[in-house]
SEMI-232091 format. One record per residue (C-alpha): x, y, z; chain; residue number from 1. Coordinates in nm, 2 decimals, padded with zeros to 4 digits, always signed. Example, Ala and Ser with C-alpha at 12.3 -4.5 7.8 and 13.67 -1.06 7.14 Angstrom:
# residues 2
+--------+--------+--------+-------+-----+
!     c1 !     c2 !     c3 ! chain !   n !
+--------+--------+--------+-------+-----+
! +01.23 ! -00.45 ! +00.78 !     A !   1 !
! +01.37 ! -00.11 ! +00.71 !     A !   2 !
+--------+--------+--------+-------+-----+
END
This chain:
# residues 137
+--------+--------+--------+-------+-----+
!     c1 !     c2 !     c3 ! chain !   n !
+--------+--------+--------+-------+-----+
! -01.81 ! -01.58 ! +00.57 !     A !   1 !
! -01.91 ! -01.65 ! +00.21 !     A !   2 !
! -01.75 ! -01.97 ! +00.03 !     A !   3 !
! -01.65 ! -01.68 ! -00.24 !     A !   4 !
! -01.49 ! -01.47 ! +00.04 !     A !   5 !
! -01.29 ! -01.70 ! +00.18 !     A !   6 !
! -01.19 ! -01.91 ! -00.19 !     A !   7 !
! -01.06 ! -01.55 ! -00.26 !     A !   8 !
! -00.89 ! -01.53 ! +00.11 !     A !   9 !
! -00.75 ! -01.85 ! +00.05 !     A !  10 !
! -00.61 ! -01.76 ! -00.35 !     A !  11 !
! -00.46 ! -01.45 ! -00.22 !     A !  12 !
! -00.26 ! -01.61 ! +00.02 !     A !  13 !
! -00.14 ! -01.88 ! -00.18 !     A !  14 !
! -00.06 ! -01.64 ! -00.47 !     A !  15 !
! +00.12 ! -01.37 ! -00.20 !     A !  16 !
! +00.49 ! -01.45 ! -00.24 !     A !  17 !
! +00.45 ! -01.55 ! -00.58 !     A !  18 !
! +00.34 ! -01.20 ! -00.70 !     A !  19 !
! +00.60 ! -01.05 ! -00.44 !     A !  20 !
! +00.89 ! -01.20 ! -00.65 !     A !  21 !
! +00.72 ! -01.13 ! -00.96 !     A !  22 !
! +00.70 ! -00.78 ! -00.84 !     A !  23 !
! +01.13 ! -00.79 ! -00.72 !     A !  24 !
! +01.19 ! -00.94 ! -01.07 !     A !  25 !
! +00.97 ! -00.65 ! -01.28 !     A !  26 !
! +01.19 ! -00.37 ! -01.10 !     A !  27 !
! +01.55 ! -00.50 ! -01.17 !     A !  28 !
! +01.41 ! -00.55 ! -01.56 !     A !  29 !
! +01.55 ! -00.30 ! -01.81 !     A !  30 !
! +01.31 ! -00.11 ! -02.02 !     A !  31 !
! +00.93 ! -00.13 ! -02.11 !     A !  32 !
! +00.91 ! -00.44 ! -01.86 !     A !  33 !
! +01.06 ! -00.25 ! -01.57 !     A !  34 !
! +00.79 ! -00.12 ! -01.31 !     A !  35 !
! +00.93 ! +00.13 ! -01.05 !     A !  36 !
! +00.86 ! -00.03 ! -00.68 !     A !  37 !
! +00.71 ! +00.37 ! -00.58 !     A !  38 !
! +00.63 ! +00.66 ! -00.74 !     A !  39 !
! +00.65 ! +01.00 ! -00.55 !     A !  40 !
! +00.24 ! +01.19 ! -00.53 !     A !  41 !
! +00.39 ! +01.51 ! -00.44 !     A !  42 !
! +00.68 ! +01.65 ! -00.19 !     A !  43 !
! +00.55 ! +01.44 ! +00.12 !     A !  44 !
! +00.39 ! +01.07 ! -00.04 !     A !  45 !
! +00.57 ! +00.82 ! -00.19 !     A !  46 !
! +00.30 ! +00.53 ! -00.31 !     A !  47 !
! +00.40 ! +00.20 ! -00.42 !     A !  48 !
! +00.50 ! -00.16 ! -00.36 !     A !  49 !
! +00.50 ! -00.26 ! +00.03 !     A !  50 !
! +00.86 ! -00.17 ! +00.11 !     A !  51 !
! +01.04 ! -00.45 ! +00.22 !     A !  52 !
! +01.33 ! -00.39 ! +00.53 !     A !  53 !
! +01.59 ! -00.44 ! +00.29 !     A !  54 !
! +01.49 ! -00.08 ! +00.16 !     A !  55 !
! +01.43 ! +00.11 ! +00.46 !     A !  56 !
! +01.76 ! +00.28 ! +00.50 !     A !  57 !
! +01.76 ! +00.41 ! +00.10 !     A !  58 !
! +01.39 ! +00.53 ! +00.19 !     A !  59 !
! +01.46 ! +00.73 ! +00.56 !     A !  60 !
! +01.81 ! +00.83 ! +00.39 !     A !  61 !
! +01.73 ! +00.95 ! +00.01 !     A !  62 !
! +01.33 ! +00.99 ! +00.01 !     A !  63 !
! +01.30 ! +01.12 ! +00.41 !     A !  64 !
! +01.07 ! +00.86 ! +00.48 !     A !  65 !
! +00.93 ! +00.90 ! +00.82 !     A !  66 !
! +00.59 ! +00.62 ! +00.82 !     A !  67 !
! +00.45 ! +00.37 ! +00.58 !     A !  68 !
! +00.03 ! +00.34 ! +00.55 !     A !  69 !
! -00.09 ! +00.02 ! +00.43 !     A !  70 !
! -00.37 ! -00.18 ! +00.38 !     A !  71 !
! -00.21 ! -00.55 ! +00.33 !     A !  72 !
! -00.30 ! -00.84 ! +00.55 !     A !  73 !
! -00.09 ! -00.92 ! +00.83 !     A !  74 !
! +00.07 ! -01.26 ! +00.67 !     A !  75 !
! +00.17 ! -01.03 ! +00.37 !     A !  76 !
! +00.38 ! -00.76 ! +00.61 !     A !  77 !
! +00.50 ! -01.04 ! +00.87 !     A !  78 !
! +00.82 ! -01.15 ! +00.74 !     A !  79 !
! +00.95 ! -00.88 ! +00.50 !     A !  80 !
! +00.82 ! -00.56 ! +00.68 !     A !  81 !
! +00.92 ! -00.27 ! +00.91 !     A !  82 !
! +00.68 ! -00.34 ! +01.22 !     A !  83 !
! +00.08 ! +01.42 ! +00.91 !     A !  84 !
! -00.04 ! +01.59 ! +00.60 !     A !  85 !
! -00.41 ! +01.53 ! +00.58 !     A !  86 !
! -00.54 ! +01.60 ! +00.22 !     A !  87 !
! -00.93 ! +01.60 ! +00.29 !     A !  88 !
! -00.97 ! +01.32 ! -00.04 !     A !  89 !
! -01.30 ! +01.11 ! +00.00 !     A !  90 !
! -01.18 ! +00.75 ! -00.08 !     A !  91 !
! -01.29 ! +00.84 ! -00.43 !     A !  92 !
! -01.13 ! +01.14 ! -00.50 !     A !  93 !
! -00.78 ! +00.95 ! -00.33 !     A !  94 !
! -00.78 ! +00.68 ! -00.58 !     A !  95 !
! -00.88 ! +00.87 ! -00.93 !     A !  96 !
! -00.55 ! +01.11 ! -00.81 !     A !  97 !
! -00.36 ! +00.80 ! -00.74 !     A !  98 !
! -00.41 ! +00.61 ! -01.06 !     A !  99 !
! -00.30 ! +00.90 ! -01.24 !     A ! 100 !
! +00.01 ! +00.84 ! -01.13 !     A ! 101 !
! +00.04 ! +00.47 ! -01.09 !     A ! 102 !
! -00.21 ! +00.37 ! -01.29 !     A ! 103 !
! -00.22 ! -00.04 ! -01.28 !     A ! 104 !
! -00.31 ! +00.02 ! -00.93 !     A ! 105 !
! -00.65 ! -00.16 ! -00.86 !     A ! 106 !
! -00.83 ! -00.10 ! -00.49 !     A ! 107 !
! -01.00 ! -00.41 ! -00.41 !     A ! 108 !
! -01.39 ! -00.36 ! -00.27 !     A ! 109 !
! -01.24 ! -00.50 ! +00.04 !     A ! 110 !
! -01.00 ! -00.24 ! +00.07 !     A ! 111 !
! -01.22 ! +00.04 ! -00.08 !     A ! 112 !
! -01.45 ! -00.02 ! +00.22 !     A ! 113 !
! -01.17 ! +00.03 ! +00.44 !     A ! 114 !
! -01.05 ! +00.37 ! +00.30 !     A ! 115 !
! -01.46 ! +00.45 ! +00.32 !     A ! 116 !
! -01.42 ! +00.37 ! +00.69 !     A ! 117 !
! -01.12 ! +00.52 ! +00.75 !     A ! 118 !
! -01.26 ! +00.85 ! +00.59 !     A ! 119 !
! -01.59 ! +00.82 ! +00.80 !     A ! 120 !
! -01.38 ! +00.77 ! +01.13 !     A ! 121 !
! -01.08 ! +01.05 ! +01.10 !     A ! 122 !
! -01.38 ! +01.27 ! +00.95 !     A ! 123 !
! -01.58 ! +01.22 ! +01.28 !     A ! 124 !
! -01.25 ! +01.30 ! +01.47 !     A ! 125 !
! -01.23 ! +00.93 ! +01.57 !     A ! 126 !
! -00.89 ! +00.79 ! +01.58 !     A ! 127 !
! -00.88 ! +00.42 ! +01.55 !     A ! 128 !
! -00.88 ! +00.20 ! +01.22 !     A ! 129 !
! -00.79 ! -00.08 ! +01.03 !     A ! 130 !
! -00.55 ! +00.17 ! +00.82 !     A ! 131 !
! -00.22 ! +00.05 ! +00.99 !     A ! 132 !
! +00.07 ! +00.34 ! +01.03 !     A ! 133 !
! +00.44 ! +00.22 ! +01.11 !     A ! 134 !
! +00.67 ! +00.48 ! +01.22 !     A ! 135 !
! +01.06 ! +00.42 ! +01.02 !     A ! 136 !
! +01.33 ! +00.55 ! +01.24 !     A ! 137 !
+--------+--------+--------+-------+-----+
END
């Protein structure tokens, strides 16, 4: 691995919990500084924030929630985390509709190749990724 890949590695980790409270503290603000933690796509997809087990009930209960998709690292979902409409979106076409919606958004090349992956593989009618899916119940 690269000394640039893994200073990044390394900054991302240290600055995790950090930008998680930073994150908690920008949704309880009132007004212009208040950033909802998800926005709903359409009838079926929230996207957002990681959501944290202190939200799961409001989510399954209020938004009918039934699975969460996400691309963080393992250390980011350990502690704070819950252990199919296909839309046919190339990784491309995925994040310009996103950003529409949540617009400070930013897909990291890492994760970009991911979603590139993850489109080759379910495309080719293969079934496992690096995409992780956890069921809420």
């Amino acid at each position: 691995m690269a000394a640039g890949t893994l200073l990044e590695a390394g900054l991302a980790r240290v600055l995790y919990y950090p930008t998680l409270l930073y994150t908690v503290f920008r949704g309880k603000m009132p007004g212009r500084a208040h950033r909802d933690w998800y926005h709903r796509i359409d009838s079926t997809v929230l996207l957002g924030a990681l959501p944290l087990r202190s939200m799961t009930r409001r989510l399954v209960q209020d938004e009918n929630v039934r699975g969460v998709i996400t691309m963080n690292e393992e250390y980011e979902t350990r502690f704070l985390c819950n252990s199919s409409k296909v839309y046919h979106w190339t990784p491309e076409e995925a994040i310009r509709a996103i950003t529409k919606i949540r617009s400070h958004i930013y897909i990291r090349p890492g994760q970009l190749e991911v979603l590139k992956e993850f489109h080759k593989v379910t495309t080719a009618g293969a079934a496992k990724t690096e995409i992780h899916h956890t069921p809420l119940t």
